[in-house]
C-alpha positions in Angstrom: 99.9 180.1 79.9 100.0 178.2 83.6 101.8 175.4 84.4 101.1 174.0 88.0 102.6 170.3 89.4 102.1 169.3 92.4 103.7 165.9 93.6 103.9 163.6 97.0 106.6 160.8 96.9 109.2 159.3 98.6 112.8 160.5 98.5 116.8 159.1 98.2 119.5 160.3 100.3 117.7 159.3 103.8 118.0 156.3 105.9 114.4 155.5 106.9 110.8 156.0 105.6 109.8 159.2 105.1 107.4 161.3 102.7 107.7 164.9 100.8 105.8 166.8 98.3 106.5 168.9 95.4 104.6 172.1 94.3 105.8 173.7 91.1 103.8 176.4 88.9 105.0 178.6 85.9 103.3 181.4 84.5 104.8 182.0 80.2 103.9 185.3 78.5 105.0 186.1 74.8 104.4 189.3 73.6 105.9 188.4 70.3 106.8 185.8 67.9 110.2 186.2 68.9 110.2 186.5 72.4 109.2 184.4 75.3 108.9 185.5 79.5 108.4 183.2 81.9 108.0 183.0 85.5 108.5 180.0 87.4 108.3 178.5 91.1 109.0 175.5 92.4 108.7 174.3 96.2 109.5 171.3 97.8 109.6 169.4 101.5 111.4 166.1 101.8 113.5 164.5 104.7 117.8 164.1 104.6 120.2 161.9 106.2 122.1 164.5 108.1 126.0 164.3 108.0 128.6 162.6 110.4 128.9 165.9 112.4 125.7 166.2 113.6 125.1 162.4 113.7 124.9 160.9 117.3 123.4 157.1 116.8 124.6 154.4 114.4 121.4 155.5 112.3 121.6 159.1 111.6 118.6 160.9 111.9 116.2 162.3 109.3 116.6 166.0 108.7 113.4 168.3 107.5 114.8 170.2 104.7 112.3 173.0 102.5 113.6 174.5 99.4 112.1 177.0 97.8 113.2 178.5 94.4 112.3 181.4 92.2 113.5 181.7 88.4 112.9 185.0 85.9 114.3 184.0 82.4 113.5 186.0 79.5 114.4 185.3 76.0 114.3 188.2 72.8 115.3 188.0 69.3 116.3 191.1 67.9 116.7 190.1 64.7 117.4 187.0 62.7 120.8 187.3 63.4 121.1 188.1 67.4 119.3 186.4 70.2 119.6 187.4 73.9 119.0 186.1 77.3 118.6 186.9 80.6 117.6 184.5 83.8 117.5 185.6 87.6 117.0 183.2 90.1 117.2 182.7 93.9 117.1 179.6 96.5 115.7 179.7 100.0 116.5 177.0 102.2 115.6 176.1 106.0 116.0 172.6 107.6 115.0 171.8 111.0 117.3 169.3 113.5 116.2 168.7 116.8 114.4 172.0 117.4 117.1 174.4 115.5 116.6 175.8 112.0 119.4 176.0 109.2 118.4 178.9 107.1 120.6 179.1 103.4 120.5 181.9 100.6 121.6 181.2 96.5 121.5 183.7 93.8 122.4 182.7 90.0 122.2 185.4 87.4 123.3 185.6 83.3 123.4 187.2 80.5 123.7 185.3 77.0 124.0 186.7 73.6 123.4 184.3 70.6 124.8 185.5 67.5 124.5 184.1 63.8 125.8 187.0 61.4 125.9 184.1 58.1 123.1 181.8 58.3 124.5 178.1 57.7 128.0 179.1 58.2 129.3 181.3 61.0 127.3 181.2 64.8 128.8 182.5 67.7 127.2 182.4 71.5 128.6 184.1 74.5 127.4 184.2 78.4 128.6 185.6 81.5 127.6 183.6 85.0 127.4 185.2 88.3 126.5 183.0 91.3 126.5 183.4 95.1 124.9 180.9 97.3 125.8 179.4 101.4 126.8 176.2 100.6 125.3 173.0 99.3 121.9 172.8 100.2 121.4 176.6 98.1 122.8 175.4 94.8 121.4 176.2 91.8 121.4 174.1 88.7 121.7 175.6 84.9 122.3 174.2 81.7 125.3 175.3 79.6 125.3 175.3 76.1 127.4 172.6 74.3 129.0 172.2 70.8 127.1 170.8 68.0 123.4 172.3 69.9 124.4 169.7 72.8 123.7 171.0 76.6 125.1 170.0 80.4 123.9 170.8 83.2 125.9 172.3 86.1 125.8 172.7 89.3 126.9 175.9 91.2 127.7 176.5 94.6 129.7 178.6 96.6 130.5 182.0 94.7 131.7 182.7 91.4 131.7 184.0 87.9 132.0 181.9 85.1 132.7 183.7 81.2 131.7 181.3 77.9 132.3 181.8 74.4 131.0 178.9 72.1 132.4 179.1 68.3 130.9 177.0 65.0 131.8 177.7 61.9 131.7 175.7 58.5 134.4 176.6 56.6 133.3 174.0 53.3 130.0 172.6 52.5 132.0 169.2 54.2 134.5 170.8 57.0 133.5 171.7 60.5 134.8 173.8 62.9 134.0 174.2 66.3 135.6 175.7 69.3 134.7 176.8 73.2 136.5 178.5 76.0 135.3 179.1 79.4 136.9 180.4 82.5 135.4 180.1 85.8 136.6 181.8 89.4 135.7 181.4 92.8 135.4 184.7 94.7 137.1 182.5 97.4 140.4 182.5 95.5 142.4 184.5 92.9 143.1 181.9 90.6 141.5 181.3 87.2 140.3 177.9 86.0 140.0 177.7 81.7 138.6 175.3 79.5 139.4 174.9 75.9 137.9 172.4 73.4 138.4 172.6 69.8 136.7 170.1 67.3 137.1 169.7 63.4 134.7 167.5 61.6 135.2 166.4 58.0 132.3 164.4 55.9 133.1 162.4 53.1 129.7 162.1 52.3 125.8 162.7 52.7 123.9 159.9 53.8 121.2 158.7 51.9 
């Protein structure tokens, strides 16, 4: 199956009129019930306020900014039990000010491994993050699995690694359990940033 989008429309984060367009296709092969490969490219043009520093009139000028990203995700269920995934993707970005070109470089890369060893009681997910870009303009977005099947989406910059483990687990037919720890560093510094988030749910009672 193909997917293809293209779009023309007017942007935010500029200070005058401008124009851009959007090109995006995606190409999805499954070669079985439980698994799922897709390809995907996206393109786009649009103008950008530039900042302060390069700023040289009360109204700063429009900079030409093309981004170009390419995404590899693939999705396999071994059995009913364990799910894996893996996604590769890269940004390419060049921006043009007053005859000079900006060019920036992103890379994001996981591996996650669903696991469900008691159907209805015990699931388990775990993922480790590895992401190198130039700065802002090369960020990559992914969404990060959530307690409870909910998802956020982050944004990562910079260079990093970033380590999840996502725990559910009904004890009782009417106590929940849930926890999640992450860690994140930035190849920029030494230290360690965790998160921790434990939840217990308790129901009285089905609703009718």
């Amino acid at each position: 199956r193909v997917l293809f989008r293209s779009v023309s429309q007017s942007r935010y984060l500029v200070d005058q009129p401008s124009r851009g367009h959007e090109q995006f296709v995606q190409l999805n092969y499954q070669p079985d019930k439980g698994s799922i490969i897709y390809f995907r490219f996206r393109q786009e043009q649009k103008m950008q306020t530039t900042s302060d520093q390069f700023a040289v009139v009360p109204l700063s000028p429009g900079l030409v900014l093309n981004r170009s990203v390419y995404r590899m995700h693939v999705d396999h269920a071994v059995s009913k039990t364990i799910k894996w995934s893996l996604r590769m993707e890269a940004s390419r970005v060049k921006s043009w000010l007053d005859q000079k070109s900006i060019h920036e470089s992103g890379f994001l890369g996981y591996v996650q491994l669903g696991f469900r060893p008691f159907p209805g009681k015990f699931k388990g997910l775990m993922r480790l993050l590895v992401f190198d870009t130039d700065g802002y303009q090369s960020r990559i977005y992914a969404f990060s699995p959530g307690l409870g099947g909910g998802y956020q989406l982050g944004m990562y910059q910079n260079a990093g690694t970033e380590l999840m483990l996502n725990v559910e687990n009904k004890v009782i037919k009417s106590l929940t359990f849930q926890a999640s720890i992450s860690g994140s560093q930035n190849w920029n510094s030494s230290s360690i940033f965790w998160y921790y988030f434990i939840q217990i749910a308790l129901k009285f009672h089905e609703l009718a």
